[in-house]
BALOBA-1460 file (C-alpha; in Angstrom, 3 decimals):
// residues 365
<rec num="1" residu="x" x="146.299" y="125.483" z="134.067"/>
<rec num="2" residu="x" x="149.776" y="127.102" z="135.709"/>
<rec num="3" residu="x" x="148.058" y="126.939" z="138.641"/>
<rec num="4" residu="x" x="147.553" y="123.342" z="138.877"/>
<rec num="5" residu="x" x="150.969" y="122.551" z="136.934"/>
<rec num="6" residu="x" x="152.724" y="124.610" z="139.727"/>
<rec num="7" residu="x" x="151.131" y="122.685" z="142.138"/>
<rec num="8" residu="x" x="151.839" y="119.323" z="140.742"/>
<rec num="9" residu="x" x="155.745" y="120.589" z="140.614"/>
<rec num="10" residu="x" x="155.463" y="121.509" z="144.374"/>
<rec num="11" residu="x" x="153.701" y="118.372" z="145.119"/>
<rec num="12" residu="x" x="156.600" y="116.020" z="143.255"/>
<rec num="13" residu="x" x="159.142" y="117.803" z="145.240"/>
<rec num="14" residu="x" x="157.771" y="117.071" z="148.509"/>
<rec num="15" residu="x" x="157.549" y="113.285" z="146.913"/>
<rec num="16" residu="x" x="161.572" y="113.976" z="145.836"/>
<rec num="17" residu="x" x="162.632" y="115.380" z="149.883"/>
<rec num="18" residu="x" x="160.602" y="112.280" z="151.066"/>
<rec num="19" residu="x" x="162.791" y="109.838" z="149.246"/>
<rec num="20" residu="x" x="166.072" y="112.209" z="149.666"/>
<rec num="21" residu="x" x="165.746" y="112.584" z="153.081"/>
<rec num="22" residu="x" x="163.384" y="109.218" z="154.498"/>
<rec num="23" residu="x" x="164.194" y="105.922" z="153.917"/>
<rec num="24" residu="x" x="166.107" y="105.778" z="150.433"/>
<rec num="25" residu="x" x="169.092" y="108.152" z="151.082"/>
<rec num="26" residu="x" x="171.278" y="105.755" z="148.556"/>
<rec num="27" residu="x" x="173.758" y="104.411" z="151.563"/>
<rec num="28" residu="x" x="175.720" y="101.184" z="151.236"/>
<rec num="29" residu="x" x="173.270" y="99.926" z="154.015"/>
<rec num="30" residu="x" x="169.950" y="100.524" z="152.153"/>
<rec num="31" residu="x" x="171.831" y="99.387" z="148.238"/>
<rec num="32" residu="x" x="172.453" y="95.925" z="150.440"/>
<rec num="33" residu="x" x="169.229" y="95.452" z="151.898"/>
<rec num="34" residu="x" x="167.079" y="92.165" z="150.971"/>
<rec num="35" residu="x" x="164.167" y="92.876" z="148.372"/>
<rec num="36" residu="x" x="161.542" y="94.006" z="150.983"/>
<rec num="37" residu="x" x="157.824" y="92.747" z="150.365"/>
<rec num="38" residu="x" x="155.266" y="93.497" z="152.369"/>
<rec num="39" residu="x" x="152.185" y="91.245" z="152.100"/>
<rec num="40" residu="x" x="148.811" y="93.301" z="153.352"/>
<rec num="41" residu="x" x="145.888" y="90.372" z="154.176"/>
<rec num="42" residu="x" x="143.417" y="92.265" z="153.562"/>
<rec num="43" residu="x" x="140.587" y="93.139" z="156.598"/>
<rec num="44" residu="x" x="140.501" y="91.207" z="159.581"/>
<rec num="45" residu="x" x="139.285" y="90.813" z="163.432"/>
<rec num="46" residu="x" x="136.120" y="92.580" z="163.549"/>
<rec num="47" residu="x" x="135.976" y="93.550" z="159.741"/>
<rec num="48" residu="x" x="134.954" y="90.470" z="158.130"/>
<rec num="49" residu="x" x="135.339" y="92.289" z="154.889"/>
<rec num="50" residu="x" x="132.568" y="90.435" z="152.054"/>
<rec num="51" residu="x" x="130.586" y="87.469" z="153.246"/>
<rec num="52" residu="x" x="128.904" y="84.984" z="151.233"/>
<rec num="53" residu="x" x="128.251" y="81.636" z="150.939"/>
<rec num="54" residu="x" x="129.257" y="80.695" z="154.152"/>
<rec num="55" residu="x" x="132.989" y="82.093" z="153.918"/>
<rec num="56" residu="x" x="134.408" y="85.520" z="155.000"/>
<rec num="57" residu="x" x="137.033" y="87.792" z="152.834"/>
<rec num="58" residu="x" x="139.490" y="88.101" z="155.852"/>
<rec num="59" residu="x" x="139.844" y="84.131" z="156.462"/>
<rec num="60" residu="x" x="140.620" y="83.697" z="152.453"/>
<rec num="61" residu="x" x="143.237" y="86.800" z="152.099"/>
<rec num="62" residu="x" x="145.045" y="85.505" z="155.390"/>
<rec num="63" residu="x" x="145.583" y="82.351" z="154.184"/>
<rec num="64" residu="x" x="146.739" y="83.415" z="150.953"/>
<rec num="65" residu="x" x="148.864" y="85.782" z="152.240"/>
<rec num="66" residu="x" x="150.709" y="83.085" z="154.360"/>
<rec num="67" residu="x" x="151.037" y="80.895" z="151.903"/>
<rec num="68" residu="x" x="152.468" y="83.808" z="149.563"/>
<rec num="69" residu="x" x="154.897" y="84.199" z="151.853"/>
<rec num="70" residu="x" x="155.960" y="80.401" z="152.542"/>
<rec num="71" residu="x" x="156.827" y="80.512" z="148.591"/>
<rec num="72" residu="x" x="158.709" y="84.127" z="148.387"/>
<rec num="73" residu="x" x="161.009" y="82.881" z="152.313"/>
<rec num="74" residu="x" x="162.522" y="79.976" z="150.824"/>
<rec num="75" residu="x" x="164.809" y="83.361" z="148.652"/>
<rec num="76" residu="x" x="167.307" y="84.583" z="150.854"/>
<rec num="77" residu="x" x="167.498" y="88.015" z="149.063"/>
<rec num="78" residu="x" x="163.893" y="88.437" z="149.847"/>
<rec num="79" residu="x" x="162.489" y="89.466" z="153.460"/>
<rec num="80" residu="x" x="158.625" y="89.245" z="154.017"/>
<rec num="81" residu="x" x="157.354" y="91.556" z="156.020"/>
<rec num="82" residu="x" x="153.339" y="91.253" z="157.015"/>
<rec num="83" residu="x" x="150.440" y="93.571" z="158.375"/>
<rec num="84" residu="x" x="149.200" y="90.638" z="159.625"/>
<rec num="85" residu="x" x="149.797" y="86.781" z="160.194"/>
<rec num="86" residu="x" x="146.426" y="85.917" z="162.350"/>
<rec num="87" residu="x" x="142.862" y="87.488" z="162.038"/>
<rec num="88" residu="x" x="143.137" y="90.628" z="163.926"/>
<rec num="89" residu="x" x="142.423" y="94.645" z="162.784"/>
<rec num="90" residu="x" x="144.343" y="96.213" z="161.300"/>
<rec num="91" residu="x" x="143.726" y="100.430" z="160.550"/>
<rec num="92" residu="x" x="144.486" y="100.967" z="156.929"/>
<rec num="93" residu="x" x="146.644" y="104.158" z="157.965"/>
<rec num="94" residu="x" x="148.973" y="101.411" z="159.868"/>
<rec num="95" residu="x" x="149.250" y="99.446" z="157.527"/>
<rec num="96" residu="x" x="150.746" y="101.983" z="154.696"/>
<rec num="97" residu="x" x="152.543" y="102.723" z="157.919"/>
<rec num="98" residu="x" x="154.176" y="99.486" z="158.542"/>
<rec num="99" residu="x" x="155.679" y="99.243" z="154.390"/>
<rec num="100" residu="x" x="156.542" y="102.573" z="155.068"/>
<rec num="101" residu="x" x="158.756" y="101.772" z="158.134"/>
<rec num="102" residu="x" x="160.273" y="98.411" z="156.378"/>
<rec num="103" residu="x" x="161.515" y="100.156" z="153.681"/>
<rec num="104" residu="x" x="160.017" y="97.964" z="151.440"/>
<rec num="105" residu="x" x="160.285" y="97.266" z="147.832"/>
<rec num="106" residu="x" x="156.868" y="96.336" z="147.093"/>
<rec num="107" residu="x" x="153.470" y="96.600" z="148.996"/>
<rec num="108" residu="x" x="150.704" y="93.904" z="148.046"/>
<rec num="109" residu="x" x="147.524" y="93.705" z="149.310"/>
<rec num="110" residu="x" x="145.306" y="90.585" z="149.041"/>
<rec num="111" residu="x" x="141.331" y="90.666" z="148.845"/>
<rec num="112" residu="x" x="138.207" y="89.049" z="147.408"/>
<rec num="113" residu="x" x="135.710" y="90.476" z="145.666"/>
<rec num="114" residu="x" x="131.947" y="90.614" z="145.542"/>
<rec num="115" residu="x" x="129.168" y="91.688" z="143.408"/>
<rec num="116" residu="x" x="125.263" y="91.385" z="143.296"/>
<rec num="117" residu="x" x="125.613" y="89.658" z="139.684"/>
<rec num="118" residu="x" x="127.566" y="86.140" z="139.397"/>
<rec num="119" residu="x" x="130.738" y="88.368" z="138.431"/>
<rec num="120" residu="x" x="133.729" y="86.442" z="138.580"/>
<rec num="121" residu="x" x="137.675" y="86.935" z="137.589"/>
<rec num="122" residu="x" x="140.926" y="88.536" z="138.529"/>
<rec num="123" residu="x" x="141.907" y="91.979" z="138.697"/>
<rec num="124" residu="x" x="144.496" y="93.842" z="139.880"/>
<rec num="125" residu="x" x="144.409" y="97.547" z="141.025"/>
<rec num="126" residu="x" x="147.065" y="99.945" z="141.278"/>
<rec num="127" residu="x" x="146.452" y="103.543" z="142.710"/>
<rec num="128" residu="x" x="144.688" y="105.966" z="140.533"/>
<rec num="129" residu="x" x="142.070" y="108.144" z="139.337"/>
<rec num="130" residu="x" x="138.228" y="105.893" z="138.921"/>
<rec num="131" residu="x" x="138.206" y="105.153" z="135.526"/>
<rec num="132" residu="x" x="134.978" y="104.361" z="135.825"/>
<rec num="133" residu="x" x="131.501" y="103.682" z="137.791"/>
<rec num="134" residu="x" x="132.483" y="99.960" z="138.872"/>
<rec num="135" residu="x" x="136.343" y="100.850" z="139.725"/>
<rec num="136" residu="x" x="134.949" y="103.257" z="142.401"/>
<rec num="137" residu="x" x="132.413" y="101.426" z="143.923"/>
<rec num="138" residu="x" x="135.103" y="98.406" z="144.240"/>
<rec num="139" residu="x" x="137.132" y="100.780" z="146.018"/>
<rec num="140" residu="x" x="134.421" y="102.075" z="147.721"/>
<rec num="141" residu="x" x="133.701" y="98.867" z="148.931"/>
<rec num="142" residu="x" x="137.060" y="98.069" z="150.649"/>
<rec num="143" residu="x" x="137.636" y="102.021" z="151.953"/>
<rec num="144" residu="x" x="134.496" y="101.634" z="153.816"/>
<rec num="145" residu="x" x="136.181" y="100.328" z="156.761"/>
<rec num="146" residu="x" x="137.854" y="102.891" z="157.643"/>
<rec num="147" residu="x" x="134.905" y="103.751" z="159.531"/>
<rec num="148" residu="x" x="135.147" y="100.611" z="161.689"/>
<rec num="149" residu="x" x="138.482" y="102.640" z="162.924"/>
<rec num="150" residu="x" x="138.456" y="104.755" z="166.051"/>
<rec num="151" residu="x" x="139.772" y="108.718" z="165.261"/>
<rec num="152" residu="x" x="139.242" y="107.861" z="161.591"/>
<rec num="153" residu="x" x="137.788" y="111.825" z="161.073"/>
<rec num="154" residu="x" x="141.311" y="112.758" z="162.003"/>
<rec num="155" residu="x" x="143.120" y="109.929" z="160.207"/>
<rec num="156" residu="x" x="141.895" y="110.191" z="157.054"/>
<rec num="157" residu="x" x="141.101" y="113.920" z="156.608"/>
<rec num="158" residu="x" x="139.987" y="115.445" z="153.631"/>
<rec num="159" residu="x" x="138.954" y="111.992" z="152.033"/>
<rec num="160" residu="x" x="135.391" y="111.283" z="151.160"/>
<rec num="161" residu="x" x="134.966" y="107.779" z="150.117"/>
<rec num="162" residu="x" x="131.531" y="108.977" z="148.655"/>
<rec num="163" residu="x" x="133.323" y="111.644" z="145.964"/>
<rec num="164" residu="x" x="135.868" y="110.189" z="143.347"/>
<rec num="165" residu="x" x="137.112" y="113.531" z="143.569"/>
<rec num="166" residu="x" x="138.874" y="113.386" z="146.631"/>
<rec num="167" residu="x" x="141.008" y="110.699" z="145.272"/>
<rec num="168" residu="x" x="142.818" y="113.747" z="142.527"/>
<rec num="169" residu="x" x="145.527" y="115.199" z="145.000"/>
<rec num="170" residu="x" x="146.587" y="112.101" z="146.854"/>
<rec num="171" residu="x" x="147.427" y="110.063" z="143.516"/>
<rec num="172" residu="x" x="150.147" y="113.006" z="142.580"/>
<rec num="173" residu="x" x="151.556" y="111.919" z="146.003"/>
<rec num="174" residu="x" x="152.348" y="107.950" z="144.004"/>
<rec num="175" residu="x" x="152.823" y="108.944" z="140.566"/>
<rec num="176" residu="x" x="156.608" y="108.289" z="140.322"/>
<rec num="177" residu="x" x="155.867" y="104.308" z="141.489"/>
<rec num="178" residu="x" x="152.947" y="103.747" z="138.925"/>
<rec num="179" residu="x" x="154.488" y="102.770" z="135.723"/>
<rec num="180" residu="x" x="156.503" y="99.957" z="138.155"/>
<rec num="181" residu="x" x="153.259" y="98.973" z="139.858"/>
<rec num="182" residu="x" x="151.477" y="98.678" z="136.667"/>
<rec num="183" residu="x" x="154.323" y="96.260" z="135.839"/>
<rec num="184" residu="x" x="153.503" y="94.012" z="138.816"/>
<rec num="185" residu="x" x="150.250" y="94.454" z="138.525"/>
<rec num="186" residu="x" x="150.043" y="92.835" z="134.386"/>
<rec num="187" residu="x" x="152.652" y="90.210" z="135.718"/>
<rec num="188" residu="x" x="150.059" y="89.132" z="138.019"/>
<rec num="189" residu="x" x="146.989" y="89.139" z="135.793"/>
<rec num="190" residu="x" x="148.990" y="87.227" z="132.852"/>
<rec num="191" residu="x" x="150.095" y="84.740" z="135.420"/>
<rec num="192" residu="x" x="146.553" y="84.726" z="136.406"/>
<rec num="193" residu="x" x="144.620" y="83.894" z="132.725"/>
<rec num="194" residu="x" x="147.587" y="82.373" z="131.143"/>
<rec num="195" residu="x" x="148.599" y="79.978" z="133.515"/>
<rec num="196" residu="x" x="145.503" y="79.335" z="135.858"/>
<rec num="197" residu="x" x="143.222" y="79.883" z="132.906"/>
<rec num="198" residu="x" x="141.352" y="82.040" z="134.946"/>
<rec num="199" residu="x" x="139.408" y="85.407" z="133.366"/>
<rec num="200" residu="x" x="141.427" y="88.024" z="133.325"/>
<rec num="201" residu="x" x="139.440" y="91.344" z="134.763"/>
<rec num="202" residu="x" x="142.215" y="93.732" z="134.169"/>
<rec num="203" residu="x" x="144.790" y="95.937" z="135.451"/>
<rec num="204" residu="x" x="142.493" y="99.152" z="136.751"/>
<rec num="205" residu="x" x="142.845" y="102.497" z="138.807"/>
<rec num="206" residu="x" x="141.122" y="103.454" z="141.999"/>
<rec num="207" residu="x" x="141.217" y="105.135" z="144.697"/>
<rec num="208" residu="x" x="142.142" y="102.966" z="147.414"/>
<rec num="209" residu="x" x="143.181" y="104.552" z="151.167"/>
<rec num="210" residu="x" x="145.461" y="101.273" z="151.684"/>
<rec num="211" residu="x" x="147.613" y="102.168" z="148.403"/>
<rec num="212" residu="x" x="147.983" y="106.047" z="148.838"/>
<rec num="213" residu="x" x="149.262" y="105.600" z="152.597"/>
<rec num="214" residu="x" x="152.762" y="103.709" z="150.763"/>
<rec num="215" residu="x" x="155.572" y="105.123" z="149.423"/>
<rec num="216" residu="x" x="156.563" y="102.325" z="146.723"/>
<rec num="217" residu="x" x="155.303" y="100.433" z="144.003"/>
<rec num="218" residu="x" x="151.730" y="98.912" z="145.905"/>
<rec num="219" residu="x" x="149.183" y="96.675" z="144.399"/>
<rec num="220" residu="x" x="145.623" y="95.897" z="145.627"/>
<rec num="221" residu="x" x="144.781" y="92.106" z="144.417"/>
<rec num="222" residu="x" x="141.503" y="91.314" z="144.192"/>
<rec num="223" residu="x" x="141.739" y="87.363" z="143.750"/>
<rec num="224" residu="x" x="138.059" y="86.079" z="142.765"/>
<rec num="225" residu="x" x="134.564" y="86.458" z="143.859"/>
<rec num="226" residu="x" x="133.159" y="84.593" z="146.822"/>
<rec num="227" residu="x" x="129.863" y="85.534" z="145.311"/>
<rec num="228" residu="x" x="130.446" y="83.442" z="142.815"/>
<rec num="229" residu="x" x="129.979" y="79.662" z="144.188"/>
<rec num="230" residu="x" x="132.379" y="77.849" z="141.652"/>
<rec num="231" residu="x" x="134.925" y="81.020" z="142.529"/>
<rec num="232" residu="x" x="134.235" y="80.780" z="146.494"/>
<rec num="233" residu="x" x="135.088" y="76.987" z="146.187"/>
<rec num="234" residu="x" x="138.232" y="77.381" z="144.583"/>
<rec num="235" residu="x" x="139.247" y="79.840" z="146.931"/>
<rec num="236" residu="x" x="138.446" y="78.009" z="149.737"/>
<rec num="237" residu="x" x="139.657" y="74.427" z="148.579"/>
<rec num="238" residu="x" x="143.451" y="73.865" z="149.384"/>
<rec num="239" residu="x" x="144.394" y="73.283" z="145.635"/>
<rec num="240" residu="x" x="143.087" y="76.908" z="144.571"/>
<rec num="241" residu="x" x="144.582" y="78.963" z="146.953"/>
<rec num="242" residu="x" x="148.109" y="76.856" z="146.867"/>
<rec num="243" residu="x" x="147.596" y="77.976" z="143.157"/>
<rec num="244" residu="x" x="146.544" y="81.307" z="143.592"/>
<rec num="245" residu="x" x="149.634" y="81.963" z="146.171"/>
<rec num="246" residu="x" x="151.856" y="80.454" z="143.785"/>
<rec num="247" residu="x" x="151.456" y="82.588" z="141.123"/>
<rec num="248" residu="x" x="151.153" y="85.911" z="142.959"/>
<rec num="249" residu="x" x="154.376" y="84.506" z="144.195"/>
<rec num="250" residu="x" x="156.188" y="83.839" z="141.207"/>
<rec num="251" residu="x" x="154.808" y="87.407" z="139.558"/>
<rec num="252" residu="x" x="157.140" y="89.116" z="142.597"/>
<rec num="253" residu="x" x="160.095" y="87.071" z="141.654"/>
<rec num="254" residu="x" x="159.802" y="87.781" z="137.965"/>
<rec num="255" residu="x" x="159.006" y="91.592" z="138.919"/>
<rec num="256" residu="x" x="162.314" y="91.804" z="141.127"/>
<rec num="257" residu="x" x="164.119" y="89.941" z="138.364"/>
<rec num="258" residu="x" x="163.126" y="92.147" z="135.672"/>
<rec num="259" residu="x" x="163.591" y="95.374" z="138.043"/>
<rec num="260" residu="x" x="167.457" y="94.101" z="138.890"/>
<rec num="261" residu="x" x="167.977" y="93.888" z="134.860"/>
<rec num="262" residu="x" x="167.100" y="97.563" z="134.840"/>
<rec num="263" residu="x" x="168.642" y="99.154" z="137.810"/>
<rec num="264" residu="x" x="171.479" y="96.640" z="138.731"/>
<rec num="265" residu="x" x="173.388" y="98.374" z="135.605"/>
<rec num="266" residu="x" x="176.791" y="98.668" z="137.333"/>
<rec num="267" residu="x" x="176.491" y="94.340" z="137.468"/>
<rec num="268" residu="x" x="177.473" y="94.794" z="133.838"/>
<rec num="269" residu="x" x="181.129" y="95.160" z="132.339"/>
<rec num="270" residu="x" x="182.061" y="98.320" z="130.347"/>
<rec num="271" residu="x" x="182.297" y="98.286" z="126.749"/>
<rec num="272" residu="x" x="185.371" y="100.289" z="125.027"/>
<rec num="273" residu="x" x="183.279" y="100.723" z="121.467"/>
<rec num="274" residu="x" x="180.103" y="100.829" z="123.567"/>
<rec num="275" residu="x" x="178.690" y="103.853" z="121.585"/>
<rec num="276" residu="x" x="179.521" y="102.751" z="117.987"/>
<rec num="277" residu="x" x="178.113" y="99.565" z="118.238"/>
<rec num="278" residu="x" x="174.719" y="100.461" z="119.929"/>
<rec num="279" residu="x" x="174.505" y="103.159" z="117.480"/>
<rec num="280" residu="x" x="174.862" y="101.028" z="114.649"/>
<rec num="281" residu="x" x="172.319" y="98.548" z="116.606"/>
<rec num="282" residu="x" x="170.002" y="101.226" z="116.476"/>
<rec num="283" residu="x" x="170.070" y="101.150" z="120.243"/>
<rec num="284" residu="x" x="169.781" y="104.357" z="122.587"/>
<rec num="285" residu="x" x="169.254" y="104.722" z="126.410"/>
<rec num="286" residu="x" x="166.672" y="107.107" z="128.333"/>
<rec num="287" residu="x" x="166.525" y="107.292" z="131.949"/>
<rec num="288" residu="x" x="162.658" y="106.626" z="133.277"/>
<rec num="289" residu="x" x="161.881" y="109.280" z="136.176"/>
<rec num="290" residu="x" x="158.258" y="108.943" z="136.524"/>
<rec num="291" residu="x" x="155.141" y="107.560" z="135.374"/>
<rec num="292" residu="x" x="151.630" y="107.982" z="136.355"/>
<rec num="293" residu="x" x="147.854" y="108.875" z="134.696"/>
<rec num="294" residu="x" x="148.592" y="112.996" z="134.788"/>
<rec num="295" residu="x" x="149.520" y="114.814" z="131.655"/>
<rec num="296" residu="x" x="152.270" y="117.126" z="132.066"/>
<rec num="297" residu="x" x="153.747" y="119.449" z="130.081"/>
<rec num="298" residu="x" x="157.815" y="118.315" z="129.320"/>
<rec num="299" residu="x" x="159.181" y="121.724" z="130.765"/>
<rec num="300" residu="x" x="161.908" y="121.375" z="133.068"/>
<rec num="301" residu="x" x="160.390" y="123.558" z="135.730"/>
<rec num="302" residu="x" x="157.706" y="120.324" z="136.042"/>
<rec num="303" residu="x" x="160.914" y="118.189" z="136.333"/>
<rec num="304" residu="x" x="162.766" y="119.289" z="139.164"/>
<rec num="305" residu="x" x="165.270" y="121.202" z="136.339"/>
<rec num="306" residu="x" x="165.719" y="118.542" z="133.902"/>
<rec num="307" residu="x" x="165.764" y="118.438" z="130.805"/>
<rec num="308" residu="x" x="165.559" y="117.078" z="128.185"/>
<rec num="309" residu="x" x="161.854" y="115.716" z="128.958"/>
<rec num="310" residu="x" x="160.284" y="112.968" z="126.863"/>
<rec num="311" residu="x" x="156.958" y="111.706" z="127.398"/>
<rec num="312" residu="x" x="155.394" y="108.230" z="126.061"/>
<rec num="313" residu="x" x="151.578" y="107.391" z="126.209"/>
<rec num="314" residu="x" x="150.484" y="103.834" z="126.829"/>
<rec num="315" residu="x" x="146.891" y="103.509" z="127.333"/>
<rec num="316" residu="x" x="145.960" y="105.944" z="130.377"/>
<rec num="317" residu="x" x="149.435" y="106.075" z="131.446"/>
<rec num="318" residu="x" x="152.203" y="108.623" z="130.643"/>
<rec num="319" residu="x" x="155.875" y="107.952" z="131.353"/>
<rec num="320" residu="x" x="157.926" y="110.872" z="131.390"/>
<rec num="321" residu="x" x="162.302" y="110.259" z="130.289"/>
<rec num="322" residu="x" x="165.332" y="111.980" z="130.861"/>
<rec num="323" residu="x" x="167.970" y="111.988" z="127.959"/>
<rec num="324" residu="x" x="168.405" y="110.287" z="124.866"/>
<rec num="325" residu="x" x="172.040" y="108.691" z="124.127"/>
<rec num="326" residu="x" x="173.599" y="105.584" z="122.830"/>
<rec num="327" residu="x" x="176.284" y="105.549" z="125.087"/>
<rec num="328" residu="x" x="175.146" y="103.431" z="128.352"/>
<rec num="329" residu="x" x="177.720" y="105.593" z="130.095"/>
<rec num="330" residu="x" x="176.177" y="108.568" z="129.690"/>
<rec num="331" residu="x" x="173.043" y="106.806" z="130.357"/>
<rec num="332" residu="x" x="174.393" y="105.794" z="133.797"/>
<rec num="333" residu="x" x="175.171" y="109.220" z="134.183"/>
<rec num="334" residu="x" x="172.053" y="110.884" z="133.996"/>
<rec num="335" residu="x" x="170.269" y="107.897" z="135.899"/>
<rec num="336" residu="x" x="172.698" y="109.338" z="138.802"/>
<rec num="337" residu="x" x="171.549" y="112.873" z="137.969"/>
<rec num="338" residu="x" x="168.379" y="112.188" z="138.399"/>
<rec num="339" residu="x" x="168.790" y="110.398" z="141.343"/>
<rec num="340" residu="x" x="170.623" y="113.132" z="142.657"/>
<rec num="341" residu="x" x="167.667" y="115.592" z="141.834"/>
<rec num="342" residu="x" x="165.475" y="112.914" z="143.765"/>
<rec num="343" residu="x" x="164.002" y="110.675" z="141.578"/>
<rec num="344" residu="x" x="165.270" y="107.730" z="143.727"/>
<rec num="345" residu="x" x="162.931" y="104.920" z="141.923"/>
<rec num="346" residu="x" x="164.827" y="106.095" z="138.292"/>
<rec num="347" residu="x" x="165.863" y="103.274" z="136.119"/>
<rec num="348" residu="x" x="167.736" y="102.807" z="132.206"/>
<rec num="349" residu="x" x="165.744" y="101.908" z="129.388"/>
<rec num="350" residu="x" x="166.686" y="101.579" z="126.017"/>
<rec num="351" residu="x" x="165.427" y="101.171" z="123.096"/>
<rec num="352" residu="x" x="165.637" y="99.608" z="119.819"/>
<rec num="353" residu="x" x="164.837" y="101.351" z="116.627"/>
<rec num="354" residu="x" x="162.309" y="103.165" z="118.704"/>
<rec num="355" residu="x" x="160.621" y="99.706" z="120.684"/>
<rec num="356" residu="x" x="161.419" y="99.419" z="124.031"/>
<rec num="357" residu="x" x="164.154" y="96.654" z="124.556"/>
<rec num="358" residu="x" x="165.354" y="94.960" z="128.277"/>
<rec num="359" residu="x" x="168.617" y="96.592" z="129.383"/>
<rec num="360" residu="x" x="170.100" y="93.311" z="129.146"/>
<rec num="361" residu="x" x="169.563" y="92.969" z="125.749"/>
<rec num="362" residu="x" x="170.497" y="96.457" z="124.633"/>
<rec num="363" residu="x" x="173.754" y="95.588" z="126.057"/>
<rec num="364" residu="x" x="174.169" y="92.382" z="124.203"/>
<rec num="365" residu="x" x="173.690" y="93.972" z="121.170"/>
């Protein structure tokens, strides 16, 4: 058990000198940088991805991707970045590569999905251990074309696609994104069944190669099955995947919207009685440094030397806290503590009477 907590610490430092030293080193340049999405069609060129009746997973996911972007250029404080814009190959390595290089904010990969059944839905995945039988094959499914790649023995190492093992030591690698993928991830699935009145499938975990080669909050989208005939038409008809796009759309721009309300805190004017009146709210702040599906023990030795260490439980996922105070000063200040110890992604929280509040509204209280 030390053993594998020690190893866990070592592994979320290397995750803390990657974001100290790559591309979020906190400069005035990166702070002013445009909301960076990167939109992943997924397959593509020779990888057809799932076929059935009569349409192919790569033509669908292109042109949902394109359109996805259309909707999320017309913001000038977001810049689209793409893996690809026509139907070519892309290696899934080069792909985590190309977020990677942008900087980005957010990585989101668009698919379709298939089964032997007449299965049909939404889900959205998010990187993680297989909860289940289905979850891996599903990622199974889409990690199988890695072998279309040339070198992929030496690109992809140490990862069996037949073993849900191999997946254990690479999610430790995007634990500190999860809780904020997990939040795009139930924005898109509620935009999905509550507005397009599709079924919802879920937000899941799995072991996908294209999500564990980024370093940021990354989704895997997996939009509807083309197995599914009344599914494949409304994902090939021009009203369901102007729909579709819309929505995944508008789940970004709600995401970035509700991310600025948490980490754009200096936006807000300082309060002189600040601390008496959130205490007498019942308000108080934490700073969220991490989230993901491991349970670790609160020392400070598994936290980089902070302390103190809170952890919540919702569902599979544990989010782990710095602090507790009702003065959003202090709160600020260990947010730049943490930062400084290289939790780069951390954000404020607060609280109300022990429920988790918005920022925002802590502050209006």
């Amino acid at each position: 058990m030390k053993k594998r907590l020690w190893l866990l610490s070592v592994l979320l430092t290397v995750v803390g000198w990657h974001s100290s030293f790559g591309w979020e080193n906190g400069n005035d340049e990166h702070r002013n940088k445009k909301f960076t999405v990167v939109l992943d069609a997924g397959h593509g060129g020779h990888d057809p991805g799932k076929v059935a009746n009569g349409v192919k997973e790569k033509d669908i996911a292109l042109d949902l991707v394109l359109l996805v972007g259309k909707e999320l250029e017309k913001h000038p404080d977001i810049k689209v970045v793409y893996t690809r814009k026509t139907d070519k190959f892309v290696n899934l390595y080069v792909r985590g590569k190309i977020a990677n290089e942008a900087e980005a904010d957010l990585f989101v990969s668009i698919h379709c999905n298939a089964h032997h059944s007449n299965a049909y839905g939404s889900e959205t995945y998010v990187l993680g251990l297989h909860a289940n039988r289905q979850n891996f094959e599903v990622a199974k499914a889409e990690n199988e074309v890695i072998y279309l790649e040339e070198n992929h023995e030496a690109n992809y190492a140490g990862y069996d696609i037949n073993s849900p093992e191999s997946i254990i030591g690479l999610t430790i690698m995007q634990e500190e994104f999860l809780g904020q993928s997990i939040r795009l991830a139930k924005l898109l699935q509620e935009n999905f069944s509550v507005k397009l009145k599709r079924k919802n499938r879920g937000v899941k975990q799995a072991g996908f190669i294209v999500l564990h080669q980024t370093f940021m909050p990354s989704v895997l989208i997996e939009t509807g099955f083309i197995t599914n005939k009344n599914e494949k038409n409304y994902l090939s008809s021009k009203k369901g995947k102007t729909e579709v796009s819309d929505n995944i759309a508008e789940a970004i721009i709600r995401y970035k919207k509700d991310l600025a309300v948490n980490t754009a805190i200096d936006n807000f004017q300082d309060v002189s009685n600040e601390g008496e009146t959130a205490a007498a709210a019942g308000v108080t702040f934490k700073v969220q440094i991490a989230a993901g599906g491991n349970k670790i023990e609160t020392k400070r030795y598994n936290f980089r030397g902070l302390e103190p260490i809170s952890m919540e439980q919702e569902g599979s996922v544990y989010r782990y806290l710095y602090g507790n105070t009702t003065e959003y000063e202090e709160a600020k200040s260990l947010q730049r503590q943490a930062k400084a110890k290289g939790y780069k992604s951390a954000y404020i929280v607060a609280y109300r009477n022990g429920q988790r509040i918005s920022v925002e509204e802590a502050l209006r209280l």
